[in-house]
LOTORTI-593943 format. One record per residue: residue in one letter; x, y, z of N, C-alpha, C in turn. Coordinates in steps of 0.2 Angstrom, whole numbers, padded with zeros to 4 digits, always signed. Example, Ala and Ser with C-alpha at 12.3 -4.5 7.8 and 13.67 -1.06 7.14 Angstrom:
REM residues 2
a+0066-0028+0039+0062-0022+0039+0066-0016+0039s+0064-0011+0035+0068-0005+0036+0064+0000+0039
***
This chain:
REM residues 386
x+0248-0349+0169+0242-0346+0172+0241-0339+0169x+0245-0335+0168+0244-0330+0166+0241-0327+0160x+0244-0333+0155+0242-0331+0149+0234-0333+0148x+0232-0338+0152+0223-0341+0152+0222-0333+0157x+0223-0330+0159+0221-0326+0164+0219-0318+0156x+0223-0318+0152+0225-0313+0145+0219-0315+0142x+0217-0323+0142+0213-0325+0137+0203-0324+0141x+0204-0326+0147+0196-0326+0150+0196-0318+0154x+0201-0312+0153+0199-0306+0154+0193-0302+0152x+0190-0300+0156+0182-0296+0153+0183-0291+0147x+0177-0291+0143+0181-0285+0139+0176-0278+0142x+0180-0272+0138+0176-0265+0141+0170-0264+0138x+0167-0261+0142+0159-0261+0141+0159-0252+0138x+0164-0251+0136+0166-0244+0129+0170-0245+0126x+0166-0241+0120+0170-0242+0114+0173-0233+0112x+0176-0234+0111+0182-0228+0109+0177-0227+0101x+0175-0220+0099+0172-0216+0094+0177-0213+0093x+0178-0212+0084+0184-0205+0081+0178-0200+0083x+0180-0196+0085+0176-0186+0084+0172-0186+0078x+0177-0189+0073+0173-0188+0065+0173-0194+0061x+0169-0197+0059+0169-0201+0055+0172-0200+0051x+0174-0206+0044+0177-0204+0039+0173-0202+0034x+0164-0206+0034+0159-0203+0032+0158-0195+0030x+0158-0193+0035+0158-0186+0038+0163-0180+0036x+0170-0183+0036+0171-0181+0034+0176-0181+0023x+0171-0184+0022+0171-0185+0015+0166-0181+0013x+0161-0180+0017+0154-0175+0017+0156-0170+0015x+0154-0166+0010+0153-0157+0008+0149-0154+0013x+0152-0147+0016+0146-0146+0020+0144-0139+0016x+0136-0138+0016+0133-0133+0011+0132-0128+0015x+0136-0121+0012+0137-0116+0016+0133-0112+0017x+0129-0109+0021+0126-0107+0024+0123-0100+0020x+0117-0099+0020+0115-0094+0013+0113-0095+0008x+0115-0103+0006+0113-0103+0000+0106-0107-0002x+0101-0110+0003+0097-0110+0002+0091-0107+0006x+0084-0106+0004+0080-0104+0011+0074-0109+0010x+0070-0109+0016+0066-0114+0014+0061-0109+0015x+0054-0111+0011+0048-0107+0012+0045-0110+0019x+0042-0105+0021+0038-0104+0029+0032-0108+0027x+0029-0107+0021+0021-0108+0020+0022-0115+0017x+0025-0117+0011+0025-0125+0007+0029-0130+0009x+0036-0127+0012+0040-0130+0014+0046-0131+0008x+0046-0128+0004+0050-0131+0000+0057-0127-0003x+0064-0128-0002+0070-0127-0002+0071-0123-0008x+0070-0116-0007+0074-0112-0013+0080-0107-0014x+0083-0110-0019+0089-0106-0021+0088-0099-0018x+0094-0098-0017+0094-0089-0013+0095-0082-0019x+0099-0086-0024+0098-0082-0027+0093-0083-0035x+0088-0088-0034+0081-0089-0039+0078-0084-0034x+0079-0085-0028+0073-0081-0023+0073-0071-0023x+0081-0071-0025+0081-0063-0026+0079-0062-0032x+0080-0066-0037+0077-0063-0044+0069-0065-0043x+0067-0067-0039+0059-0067-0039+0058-0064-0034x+0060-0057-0033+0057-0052-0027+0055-0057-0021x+0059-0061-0019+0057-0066-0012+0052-0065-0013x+0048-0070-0017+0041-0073-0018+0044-0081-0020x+0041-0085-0016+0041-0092-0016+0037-0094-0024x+0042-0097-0029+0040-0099-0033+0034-0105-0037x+0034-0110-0028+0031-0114-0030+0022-0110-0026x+0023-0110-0022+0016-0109-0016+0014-0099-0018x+0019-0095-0020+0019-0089-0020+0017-0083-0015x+0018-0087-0009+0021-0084-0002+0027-0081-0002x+0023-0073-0001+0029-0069+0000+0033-0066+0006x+0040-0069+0007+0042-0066+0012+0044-0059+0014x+0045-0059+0020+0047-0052+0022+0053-0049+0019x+0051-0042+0016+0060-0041+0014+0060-0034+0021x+0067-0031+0020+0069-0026+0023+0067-0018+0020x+0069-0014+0023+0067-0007+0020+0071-0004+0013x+0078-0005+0014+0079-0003+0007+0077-0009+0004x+0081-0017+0004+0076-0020-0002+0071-0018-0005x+0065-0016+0001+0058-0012-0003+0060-0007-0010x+0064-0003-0006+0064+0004-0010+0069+0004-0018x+0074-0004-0018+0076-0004-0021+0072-0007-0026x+0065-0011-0025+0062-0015-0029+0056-0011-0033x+0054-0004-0027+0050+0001-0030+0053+0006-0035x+0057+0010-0032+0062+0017-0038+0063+0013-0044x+0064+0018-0049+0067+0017-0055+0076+0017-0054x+0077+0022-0050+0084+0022-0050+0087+0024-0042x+0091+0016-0041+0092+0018-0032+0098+0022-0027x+0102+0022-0034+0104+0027-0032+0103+0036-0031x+0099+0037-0035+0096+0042-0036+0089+0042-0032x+0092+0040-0027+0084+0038-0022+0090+0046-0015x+0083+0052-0012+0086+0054-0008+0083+0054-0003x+0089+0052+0002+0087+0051+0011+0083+0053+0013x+0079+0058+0017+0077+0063+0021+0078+0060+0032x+0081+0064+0033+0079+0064+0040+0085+0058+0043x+0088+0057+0038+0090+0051+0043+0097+0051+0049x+0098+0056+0051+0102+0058+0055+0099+0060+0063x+0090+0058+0063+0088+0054+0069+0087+0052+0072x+0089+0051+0078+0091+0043+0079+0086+0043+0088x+0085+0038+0090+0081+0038+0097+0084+0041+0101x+0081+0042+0108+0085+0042+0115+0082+0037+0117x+0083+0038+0125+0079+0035+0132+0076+0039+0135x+0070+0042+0136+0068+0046+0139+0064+0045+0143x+0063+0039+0144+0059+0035+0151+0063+0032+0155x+0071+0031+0152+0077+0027+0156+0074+0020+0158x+0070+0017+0150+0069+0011+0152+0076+0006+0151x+0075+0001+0153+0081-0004+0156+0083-0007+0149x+0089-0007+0148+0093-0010+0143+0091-0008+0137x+0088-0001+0135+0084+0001+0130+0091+0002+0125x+0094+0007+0127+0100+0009+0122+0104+0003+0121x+0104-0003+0123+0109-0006+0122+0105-0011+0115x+0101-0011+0115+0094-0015+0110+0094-0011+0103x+0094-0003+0105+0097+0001+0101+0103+0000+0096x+0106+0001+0100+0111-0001+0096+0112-0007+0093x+0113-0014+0096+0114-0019+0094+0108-0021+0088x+0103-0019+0087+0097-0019+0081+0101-0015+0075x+0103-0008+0078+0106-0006+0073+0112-0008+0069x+0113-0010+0073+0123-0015+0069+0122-0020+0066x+0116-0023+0067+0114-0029+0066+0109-0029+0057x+0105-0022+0058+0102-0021+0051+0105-0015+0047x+0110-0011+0051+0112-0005+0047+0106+0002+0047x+0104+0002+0051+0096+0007+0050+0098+0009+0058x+0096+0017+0057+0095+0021+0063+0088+0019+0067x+0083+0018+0062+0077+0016+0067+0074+0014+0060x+0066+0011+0061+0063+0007+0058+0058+0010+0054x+0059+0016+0050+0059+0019+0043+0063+0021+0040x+0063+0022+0033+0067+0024+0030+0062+0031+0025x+0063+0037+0025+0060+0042+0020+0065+0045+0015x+0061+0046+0010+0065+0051+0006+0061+0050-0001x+0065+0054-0007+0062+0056-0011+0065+0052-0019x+0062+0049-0023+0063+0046-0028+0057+0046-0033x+0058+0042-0038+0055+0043-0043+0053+0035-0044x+0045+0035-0046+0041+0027-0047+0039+0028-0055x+0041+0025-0059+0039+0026-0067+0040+0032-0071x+0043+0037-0067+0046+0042-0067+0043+0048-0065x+0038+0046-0060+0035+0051-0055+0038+0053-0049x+0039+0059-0046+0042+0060-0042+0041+0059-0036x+0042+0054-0032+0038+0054-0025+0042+0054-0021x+0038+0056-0015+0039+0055-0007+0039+0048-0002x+0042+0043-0002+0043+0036+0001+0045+0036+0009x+0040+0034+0011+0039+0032+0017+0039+0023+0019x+0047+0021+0021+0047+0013+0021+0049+0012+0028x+0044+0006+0030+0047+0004+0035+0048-0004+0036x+0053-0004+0042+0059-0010+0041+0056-0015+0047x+0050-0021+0045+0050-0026+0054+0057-0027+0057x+0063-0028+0053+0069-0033+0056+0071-0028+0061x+0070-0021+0060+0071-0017+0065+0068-0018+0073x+0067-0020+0076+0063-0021+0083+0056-0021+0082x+0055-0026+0076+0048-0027+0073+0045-0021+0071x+0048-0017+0068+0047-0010+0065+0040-0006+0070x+0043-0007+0076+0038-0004+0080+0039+0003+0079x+0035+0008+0081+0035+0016+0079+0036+0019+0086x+0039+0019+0087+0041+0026+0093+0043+0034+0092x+0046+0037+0093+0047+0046+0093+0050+0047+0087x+0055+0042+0083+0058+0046+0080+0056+0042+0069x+0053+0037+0071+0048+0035+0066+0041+0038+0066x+0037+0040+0071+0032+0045+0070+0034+0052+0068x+0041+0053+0071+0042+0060+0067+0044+0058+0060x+0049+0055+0058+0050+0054+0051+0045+0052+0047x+0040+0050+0048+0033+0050+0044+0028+0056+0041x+0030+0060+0049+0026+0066+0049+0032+0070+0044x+0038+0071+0046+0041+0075+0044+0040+0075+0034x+0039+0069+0033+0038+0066+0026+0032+0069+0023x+0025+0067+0029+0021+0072+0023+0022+0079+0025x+0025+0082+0028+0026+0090+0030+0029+0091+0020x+0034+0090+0020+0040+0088+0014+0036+0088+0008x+0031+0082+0006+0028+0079+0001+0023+0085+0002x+0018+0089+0004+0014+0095+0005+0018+0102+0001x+0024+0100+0005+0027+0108+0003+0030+0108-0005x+0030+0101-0009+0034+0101-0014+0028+0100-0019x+0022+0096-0017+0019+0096-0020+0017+0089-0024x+0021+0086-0020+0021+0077-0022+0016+0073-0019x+0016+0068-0024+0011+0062-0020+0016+0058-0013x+0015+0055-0012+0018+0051-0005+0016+0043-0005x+0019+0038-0006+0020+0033-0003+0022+0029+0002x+0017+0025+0006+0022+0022+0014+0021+0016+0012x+0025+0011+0013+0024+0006+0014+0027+0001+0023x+0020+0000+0025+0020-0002+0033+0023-0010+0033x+0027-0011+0038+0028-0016+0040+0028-0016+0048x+0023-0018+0053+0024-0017+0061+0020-0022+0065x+0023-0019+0072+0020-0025+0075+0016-0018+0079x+0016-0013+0077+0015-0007+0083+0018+0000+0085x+0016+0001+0092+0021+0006+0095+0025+0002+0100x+0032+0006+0102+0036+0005+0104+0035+0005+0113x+0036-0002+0114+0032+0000+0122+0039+0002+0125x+0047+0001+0126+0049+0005+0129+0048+0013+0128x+0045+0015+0124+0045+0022+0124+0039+0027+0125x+0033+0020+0130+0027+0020+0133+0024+0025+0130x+0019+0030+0132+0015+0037+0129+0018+0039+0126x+0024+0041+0125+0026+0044+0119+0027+0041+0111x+0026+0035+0111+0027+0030+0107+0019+0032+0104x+0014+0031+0110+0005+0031+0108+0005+0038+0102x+0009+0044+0107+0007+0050+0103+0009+0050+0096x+0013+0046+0093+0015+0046+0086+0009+0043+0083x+0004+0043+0084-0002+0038+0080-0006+0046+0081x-0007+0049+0084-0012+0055+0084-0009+0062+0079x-0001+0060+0079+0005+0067+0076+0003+0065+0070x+0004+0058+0067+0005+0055+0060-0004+0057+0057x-0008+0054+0061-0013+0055+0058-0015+0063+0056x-0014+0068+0062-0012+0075+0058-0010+0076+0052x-0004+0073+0053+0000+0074+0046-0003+0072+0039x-0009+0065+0041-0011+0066+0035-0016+0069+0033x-0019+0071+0038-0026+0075+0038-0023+0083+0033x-0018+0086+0036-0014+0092+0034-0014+0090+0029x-0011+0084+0024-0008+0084+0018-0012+0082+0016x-0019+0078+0016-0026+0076+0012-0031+0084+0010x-0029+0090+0015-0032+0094+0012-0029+0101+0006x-0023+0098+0002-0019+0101-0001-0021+0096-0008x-0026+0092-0005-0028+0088-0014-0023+0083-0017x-0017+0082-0011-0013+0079-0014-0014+0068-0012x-0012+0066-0016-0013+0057-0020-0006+0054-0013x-0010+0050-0006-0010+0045-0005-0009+0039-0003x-0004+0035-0007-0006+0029-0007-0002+0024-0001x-0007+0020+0000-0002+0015+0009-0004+0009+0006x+0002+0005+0005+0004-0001+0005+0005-0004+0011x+0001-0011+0011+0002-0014+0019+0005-0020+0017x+0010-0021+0019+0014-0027+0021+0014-0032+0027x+0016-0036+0027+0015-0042+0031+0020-0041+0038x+0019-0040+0044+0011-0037+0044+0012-0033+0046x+0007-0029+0048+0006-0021+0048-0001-0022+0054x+0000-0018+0061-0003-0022+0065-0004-0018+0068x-0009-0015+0075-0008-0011+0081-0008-0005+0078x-0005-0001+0083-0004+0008+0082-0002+0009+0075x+0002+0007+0071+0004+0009+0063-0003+0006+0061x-0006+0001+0060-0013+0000+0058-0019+0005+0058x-0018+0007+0066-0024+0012+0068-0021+0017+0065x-0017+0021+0063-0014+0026+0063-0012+0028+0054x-0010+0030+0051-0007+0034+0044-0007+0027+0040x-0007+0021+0042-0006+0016+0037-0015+0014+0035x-0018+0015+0038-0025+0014+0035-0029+0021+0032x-0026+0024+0032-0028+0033+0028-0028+0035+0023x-0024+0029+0021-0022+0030+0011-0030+0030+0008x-0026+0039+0002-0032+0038-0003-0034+0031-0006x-0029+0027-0008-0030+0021-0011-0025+0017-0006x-0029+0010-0002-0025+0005+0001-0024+0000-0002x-0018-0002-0003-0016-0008-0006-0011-0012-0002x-0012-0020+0000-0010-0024+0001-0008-0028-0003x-0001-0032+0001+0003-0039-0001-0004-0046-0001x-0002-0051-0005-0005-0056-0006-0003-0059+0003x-0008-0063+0007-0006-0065+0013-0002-0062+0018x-0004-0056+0020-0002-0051+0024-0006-0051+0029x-0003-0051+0036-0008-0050+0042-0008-0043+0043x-0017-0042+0042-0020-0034+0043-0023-0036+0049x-0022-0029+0053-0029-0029+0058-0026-0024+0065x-0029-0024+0070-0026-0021+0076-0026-0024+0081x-0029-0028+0085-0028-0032+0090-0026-0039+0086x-0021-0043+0090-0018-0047+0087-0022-0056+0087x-0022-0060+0086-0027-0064+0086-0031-0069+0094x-0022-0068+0095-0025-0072+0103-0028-0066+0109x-0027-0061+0107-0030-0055+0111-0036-0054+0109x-0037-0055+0103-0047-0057+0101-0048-0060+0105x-0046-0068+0103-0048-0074+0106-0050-0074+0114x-0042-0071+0118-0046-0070+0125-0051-0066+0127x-0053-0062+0122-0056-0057+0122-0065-0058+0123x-0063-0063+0118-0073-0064+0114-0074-0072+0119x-0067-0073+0120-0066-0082+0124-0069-0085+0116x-0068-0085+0112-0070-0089+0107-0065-0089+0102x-0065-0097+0099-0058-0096+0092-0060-0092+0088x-0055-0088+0081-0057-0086+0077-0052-0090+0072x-0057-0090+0065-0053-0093+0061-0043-0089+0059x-0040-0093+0057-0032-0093+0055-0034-0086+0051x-0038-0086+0047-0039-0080+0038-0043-0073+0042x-0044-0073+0048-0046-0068+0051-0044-0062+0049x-0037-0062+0051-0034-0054+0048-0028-0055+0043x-0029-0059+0039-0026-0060+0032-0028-0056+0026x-0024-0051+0023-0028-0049+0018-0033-0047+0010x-0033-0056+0011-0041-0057+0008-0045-0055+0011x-0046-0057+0020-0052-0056+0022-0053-0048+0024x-0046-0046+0023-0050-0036+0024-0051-0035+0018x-0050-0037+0013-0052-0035+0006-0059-0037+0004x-0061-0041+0006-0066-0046+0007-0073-0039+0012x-0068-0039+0017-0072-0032+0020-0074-0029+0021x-0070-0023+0014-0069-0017+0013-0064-0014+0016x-0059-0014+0019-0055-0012+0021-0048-0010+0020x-0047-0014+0015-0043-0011+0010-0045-0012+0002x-0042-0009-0003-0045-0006-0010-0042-0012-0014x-0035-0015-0017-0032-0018-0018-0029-0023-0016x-0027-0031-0018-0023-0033-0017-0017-0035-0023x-0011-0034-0021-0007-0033-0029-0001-0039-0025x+0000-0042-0030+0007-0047-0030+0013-0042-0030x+0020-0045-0028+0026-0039-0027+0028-0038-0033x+0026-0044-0038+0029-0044-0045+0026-0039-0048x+0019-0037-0047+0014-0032-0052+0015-0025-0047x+0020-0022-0041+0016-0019-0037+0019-0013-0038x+0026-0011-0041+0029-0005-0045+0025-0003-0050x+0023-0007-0053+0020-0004-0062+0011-0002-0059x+0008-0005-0053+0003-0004-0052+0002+0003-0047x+0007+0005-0046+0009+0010-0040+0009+0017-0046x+0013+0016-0050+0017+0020-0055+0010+0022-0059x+0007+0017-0062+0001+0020-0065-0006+0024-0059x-0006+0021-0055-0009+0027-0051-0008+0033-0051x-0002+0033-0050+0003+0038-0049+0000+0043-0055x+0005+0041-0060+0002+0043-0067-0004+0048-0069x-0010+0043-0067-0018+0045-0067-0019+0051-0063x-0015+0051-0057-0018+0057-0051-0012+0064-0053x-0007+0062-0057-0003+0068-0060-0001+0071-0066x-0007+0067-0070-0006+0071-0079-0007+0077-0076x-0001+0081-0081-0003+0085-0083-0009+0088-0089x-0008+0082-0092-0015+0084-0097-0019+0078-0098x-0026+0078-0102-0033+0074-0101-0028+0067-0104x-0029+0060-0099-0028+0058-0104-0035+0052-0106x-0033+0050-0113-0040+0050-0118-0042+0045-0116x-0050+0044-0115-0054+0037-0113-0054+0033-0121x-0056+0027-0121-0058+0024-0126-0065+0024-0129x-0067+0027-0127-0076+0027-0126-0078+0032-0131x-0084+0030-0134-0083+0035-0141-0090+0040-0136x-0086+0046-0140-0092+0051-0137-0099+0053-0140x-0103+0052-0134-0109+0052-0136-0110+0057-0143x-0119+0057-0146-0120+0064-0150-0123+0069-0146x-0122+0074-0149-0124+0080-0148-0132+0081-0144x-0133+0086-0142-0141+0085-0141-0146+0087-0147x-0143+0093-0150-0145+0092-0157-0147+0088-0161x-0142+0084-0162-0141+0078-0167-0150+0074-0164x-0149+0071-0156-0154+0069-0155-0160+0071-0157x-0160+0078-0154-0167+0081-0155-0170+0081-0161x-0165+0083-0168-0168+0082-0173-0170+0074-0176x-0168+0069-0171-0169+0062-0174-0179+0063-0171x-0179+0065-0163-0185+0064-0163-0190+0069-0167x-0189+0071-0169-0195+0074-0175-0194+0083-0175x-0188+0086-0171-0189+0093-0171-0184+0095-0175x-0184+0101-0179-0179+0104-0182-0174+0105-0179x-0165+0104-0186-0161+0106-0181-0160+0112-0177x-0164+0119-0178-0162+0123-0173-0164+0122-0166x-0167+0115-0164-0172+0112-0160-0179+0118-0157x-0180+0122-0162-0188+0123-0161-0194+0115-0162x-0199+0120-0158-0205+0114-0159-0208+0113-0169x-0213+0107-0166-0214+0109-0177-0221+0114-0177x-0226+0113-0181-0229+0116-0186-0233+0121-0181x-0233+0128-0181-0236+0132-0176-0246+0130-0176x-0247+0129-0182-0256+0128-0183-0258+0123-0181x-0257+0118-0176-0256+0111-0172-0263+0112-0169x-0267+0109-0170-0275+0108-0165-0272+0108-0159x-0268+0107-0156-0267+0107-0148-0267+0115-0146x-0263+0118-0149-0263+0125-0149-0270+0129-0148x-0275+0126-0152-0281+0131-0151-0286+0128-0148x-0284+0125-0145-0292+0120-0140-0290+0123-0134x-0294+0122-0130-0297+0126-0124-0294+0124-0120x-0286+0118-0120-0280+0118-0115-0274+0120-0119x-0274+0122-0120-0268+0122-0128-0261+0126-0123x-0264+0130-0119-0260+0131-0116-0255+0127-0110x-0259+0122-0109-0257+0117-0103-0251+0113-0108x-0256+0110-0114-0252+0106-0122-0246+0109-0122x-0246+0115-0121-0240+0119-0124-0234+0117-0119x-0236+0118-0112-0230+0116-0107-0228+0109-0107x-0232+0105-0109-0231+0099-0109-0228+0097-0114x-0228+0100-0121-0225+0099-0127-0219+0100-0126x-0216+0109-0123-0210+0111-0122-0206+0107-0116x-0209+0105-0111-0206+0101-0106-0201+0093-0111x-0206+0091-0113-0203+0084-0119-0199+0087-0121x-0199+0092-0126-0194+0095-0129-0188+0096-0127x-0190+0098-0121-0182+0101-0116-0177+0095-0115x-0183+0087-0113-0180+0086-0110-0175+0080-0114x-0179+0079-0123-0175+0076-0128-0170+0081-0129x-0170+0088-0128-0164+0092-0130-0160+0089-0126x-0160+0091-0120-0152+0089-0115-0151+0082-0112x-0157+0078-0115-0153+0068-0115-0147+0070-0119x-0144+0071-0124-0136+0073-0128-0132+0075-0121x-0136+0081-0121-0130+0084-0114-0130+0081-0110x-0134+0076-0105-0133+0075-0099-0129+0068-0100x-0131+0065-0105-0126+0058-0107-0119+0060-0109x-0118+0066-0110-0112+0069-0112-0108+0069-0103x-0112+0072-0101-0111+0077-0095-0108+0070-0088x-0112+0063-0091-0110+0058-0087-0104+0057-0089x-0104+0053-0095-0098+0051-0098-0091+0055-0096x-0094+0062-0096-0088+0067-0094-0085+0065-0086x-0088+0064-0081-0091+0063-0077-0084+0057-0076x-0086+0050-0078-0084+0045-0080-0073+0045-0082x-0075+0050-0086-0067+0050-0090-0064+0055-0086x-0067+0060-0082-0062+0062-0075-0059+0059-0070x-0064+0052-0070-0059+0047-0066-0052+0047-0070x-0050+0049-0075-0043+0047-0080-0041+0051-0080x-0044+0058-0079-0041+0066-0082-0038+0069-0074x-0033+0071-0073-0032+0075-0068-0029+0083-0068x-0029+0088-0068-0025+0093-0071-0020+0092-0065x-0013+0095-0069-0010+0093-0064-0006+0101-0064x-0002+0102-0060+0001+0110-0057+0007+0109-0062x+0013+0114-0065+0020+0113-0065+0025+0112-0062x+0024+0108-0056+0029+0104-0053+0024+0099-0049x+0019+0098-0054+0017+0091-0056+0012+0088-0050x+0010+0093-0046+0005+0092-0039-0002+0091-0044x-0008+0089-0040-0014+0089-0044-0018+0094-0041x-0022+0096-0044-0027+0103-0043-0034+0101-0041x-0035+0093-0045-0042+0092-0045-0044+0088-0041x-0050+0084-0039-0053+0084-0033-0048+0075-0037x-0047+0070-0033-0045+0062-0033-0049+0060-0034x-0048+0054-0039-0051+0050-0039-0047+0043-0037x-0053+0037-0038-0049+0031-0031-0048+0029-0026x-0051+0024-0024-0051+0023-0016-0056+0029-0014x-0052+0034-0006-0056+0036-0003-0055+0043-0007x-0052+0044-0010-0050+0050-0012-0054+0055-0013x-0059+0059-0012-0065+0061-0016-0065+0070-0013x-0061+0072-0008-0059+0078-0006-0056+0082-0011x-0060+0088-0010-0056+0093-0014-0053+0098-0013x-0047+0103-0016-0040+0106-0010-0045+0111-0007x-0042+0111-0002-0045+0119+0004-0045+0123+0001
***
């Protein structure tokens, strides 16, 4: 009996599992870093194809976010030779909002950065600039007291040395732990550039993906010349706060930077691969020291003109004994002959005088420590120094 008892016993209604396959583990696992996938196509790129292409998606050409030095590394000629300014600032609490220093801190151990710019002085194609870069990874590169001052304290710096300035924005805004005080960094900054805009000096703001809110309202739309990332969200109110606003959808491409470019809004749109050499030649044009030469041939003389139309070269009228001369309006003839006259004479000059006009877009005199004297050209630039 006991053995038929061995044989009609139930079986278990579990089955016993190893922890790991043997599948599983004959598996390689692929270590973490070495690919990234695109946000926008979808598609797996090596990490390090992705650095030698300035993290721009190869296939779709979506460009991702980089950090503040990345930036600065991708713009200077030489990064070593890049120098800090200010960075020994660092936040407080001064509203004693709740877990703020602790967010503080842990942001910063986690990116290496005291807050969410970076300034200092380097050189772009071998011009010497003032760079103002800011970092999203840092607490969304939002702008509270000690970023509004490292901005402002940048143009203070680039004014007193006589350099042009570059910022490139990355933001979600102001810093709402750091409430009003955070606001007033958008009214200091913009001082700051008002102050350096009437010293005739060249600047340009780069807007990155995205750049939004109070850094939008504020020094990052002031640039003599605006130039934008391909696919960068510009604007100030963010889309769903339109949307409850107007109660109506707005399209995805709303505040993308074809559609501000589209609107006047901003000057440029430059890919990251062209966006050094296109910075640098700006640069260039706003700080020759001497003319540099148009292609364009120079028009002729007014002389040369004027003897074409029938008058001697010393541009006198022609033959004194002229019947118009001695008729009974010869003196009305007279102003009217000299009036023509005058104005075949300075067609040369005034074609001259455009032309000139024209190739000062190209010519800027520039000071001995390389500042500009003359009024800007580009973008909004059209002020001339106090």
């Amino acid at each position: 009996m006991a053995k038929f008892r061995e044989i009609f016993r139930g079986k278990s209604k579990y089955v016993k599992v190893r922890a790991e396959s043997e599948e599983a583990a004959a598996k390689k696992e692929v270590p973490d870093g070495l690919w990234t996938k695109c946000d926008q196509c979808g598609a797996m790129l090596y990490q390090k194809d992705l650095e030698r292409n300035l993290y721009v998606c190869d296939k779709c050409g979506y460009h991702f976010r980089i950090g503040a030095r990345v930036r600065i590394a991708q713009l200077v000629d030489d990064v070593d030779a890049f120098v800090e300014l200010d960075k020994d600032l660092v936040s407080t609490n001064p509203l004693n909002f709740p877990d703020y220093p602790e967010k503080l801190k842990a942001t910063s151990e986690k990116t290496g950065l005291r807050d969410a710019v970076i300034t200092g002085v380097g050189r772009i194609q071998g011009v010497e600039t003032v760079l103002a870069v800011m970092d999203f990874y840092f607490m969304g590169g939002s702008m509270g007291s000690v970023v509004g001052e490292r901005v402002t304290r940048a143009f203070e710096r680039a004014g007193e040395l006589g350099l042009p300035i570059v910022t490139v924005a990355a933001s979600g805004g102001a810093r709402m732990q750091e409430g009003i005080l955070s606001l007033m960094q958008m009214e200091k900054t913009c001082a700051a550039v008002e102050k350096f805009s009437r010293k005739g000096l060249l600047f340009i703001s780069v807007l990155a993906d995205p750049t939004t809110a109070g850094v939008f309202g504020s020094f990052a739309s002031l640039g003599d010349i605006n130039i934008a990332e391909p696919g960068a969200t510009i604007g100030f109110a963010g889309q769903r706060v339109i949307e409850e606003t107007i109660r109506k959808p707005v399209p995805p491409s709303l505040q993308k930077a074809e559609t501000v470019f589209n609107n006047g809004f901003i000057d440029m749109i430059v890919p990251r691969s062209e966006l050094k050499r296109e910075i640098g030649r700006l640069l260039l044009w706003h700080t020759a020291k001497g003319p540099i030469k148009s292609d364009k041939e120079t028009p002729a003389k007014g002389g040369e003109r004027e003897s074409e139309q029938g008058g001697n070269p010393n541009g006198k009228a022609g033959a004194q004994g002229s019947p118009q001369r001695s008729s009974p309006h010869g003196q009305d003839g007279g102003r009217e002959r000299g009036a023509s006259q005058k104005a075949a004479a300075s067609g040369g000059d005034l074609r001259m005088s455009v032309a000139g006009s024209m190739e000062s877009h190209l010519t800027v005199s520039g000071s001995a420590n390389g500042s500009t004297n003359g009024p800007l050209k580009g973008g909004r630039a059209g002020h001339t120094p106090a």
